[in-house]
C-alpha positions as CSV (number, residue, x, y, z in Angstrom):
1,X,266.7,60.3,-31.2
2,X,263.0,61.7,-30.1
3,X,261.6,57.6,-30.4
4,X,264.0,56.3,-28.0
5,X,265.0,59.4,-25.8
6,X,263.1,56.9,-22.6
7,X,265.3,54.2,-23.6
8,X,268.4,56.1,-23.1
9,X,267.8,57.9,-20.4
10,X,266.3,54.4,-18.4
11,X,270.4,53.0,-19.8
12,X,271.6,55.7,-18.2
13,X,269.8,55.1,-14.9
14,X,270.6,51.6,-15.2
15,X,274.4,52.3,-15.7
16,X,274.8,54.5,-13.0
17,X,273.0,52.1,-10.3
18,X,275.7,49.7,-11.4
19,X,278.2,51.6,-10.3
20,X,277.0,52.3,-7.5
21,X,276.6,49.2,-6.7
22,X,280.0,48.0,-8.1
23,X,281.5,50.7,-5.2
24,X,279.6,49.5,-2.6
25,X,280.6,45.9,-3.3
26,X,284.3,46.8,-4.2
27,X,284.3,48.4,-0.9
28,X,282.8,45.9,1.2
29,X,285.1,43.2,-0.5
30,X,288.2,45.0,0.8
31,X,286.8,45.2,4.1
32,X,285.9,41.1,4.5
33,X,289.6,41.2,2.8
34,X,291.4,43.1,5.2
35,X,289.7,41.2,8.5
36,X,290.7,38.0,6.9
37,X,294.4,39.2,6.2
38,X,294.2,40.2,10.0
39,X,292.3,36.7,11.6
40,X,295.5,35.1,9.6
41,X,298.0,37.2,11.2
42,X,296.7,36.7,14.6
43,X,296.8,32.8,13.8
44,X,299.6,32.6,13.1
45,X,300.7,34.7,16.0
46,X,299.2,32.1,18.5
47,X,299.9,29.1,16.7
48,X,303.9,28.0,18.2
49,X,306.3,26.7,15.5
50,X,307.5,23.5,15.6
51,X,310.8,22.8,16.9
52,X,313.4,20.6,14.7
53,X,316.7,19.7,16.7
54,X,319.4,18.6,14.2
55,X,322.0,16.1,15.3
56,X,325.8,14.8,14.0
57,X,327.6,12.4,14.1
């Protein structure tokens, strides 16, 4: 394992970044996720349902 010990060790930097990165973006995600869930809640809040009347004969 002497020959390659640098390529190992630069994988291991490599893999770790990643998941750094894969956390940051995992986080960020649910955030944009949770404001959108909210804009669509208020929406539909403001917007006024439509009224059917129903009638018999």
């Amino acid at each position: 394992m002497g020959r390659f010990t640098i390529v190992f060790e630069k994988l291991q930097e490599a893999c770790e970044e990643s998941d750094r990165d894969l956390a940051t973006d995992s986080h960020s995600s649910r955030t944009e996720n949770e404001e959108i869930s909210e804009l669509r809640r208020f929406a539909l809040e403001l917007t006024e349902p439509e009224y059917n009347s129903y009638t018999t004969t």
